[in-house]
N, C-alpha and C positions, 0 to 999 in steps of 0.2 A: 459754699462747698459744692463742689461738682459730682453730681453721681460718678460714679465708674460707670460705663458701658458694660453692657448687657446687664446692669443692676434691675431685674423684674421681681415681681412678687411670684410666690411659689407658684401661685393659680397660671399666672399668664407665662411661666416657663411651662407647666404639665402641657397647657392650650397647645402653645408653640410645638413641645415635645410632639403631641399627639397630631397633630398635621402634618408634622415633617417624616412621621411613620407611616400616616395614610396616605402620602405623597408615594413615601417609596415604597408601598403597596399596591399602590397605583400602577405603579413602571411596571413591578412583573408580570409575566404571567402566569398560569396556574401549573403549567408545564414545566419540571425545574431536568435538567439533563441527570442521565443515571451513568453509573459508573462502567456501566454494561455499553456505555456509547464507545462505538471503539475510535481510539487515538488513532488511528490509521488516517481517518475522517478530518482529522484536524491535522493539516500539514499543508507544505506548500506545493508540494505534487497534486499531480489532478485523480490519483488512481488510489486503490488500496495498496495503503503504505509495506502492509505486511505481502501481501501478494509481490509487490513490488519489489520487496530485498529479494524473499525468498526466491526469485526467479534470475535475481541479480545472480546471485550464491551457487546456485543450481547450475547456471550454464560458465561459473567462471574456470571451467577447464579450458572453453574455446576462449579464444581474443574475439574483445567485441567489436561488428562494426559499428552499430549506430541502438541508442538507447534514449530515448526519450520520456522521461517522467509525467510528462504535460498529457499526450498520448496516451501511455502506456503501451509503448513496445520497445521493445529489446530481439536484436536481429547480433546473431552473431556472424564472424566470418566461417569460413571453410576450415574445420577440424579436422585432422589426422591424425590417428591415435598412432604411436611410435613405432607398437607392435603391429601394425597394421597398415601401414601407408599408402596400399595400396587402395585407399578406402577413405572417403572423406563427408562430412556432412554440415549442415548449415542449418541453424534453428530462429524460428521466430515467434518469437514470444507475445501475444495481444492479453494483456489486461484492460479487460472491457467494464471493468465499472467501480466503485467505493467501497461495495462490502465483501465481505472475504465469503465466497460463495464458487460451489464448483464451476456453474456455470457463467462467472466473472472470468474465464482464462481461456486460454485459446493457443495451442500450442502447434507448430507445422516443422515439418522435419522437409530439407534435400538430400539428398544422397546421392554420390557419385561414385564409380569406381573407377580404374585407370584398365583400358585395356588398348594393348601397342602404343602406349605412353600418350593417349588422350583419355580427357574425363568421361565418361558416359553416364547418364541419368541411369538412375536404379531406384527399384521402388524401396520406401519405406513401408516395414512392417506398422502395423495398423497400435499392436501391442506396443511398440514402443516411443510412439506420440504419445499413448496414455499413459505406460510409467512417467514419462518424463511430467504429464501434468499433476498426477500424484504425487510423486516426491516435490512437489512445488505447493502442493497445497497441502501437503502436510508440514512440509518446513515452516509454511506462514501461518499455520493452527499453530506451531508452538512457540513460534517467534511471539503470535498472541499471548496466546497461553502467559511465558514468561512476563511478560508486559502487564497484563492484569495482577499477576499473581504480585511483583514489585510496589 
């Protein structure tokens, strides 16, 4: 009669048992990931993921020209609000790093206006680069926000 396979006596299954635990106690480390790691982190974009919508979101009144996730920037074309045509602007957006942090963002405004039916540069007020980076980073706190809380 032929044993079965893996037929061991108790002793030398515990043996066994007890080194294939210290084995995989071995592998880890003492450092195990907390839940407070934000998923933004973990994606296939190179930037904060939540930064990243929110700014998508933020500027989608203009058409984009050019947005790149790798990067992190996001450049819209020339905006014209309907009531206002006579008035146009272009925004560019630098997400500079992974964590969701104010100084992770970077926002620049153009502005043009039409006078004798050409564009002319015109300054951007100072206050409204920084709304614009505030509403971006507050949309991406609750974009978090919602994401943890799920």
């Amino acid at each position: 009669m032929k044993p079965a396979p893996f037929a061991y006596s108790t002793p030398a299954r515990l043996v066994a048992a007890c080194a294939a635990i210290g084995l995989l106690a071995a592998c880890g480390g003492r450092e195990r990931p907390t839940s407070e790691l934000p998923t933004a982190q973990v994606n296939a974009i190179g930037v904060n993921a939540y930064l990243w919508r929110a700014a998508l979101e933020t500027v989608s009144f203009a058409p984009l020209a050019s947005a790149d996730s790798s990067g992190g920037i996001v450049v819209t074309d020339w905006y014209a609000n309907p009531s206002n045509p006579d008035e146009r602007v272009k925004l560019a957006i630098t997400i500079l790093d992974q964590q969701l942090r104010a100084d992770a963002l970077r926002v620049s405004a153009s502005r043009q206006v039409r006078q004798s039916g050409t564009w002319v540069e015109a300054p951007v007020q100072a206050a409204t680069v920084q709304k614009l980076e505030d509403i971006i980073l507050t949309e991406a706190r609750d974009l978090r926000r919602k994401a943890l809380s799920s």
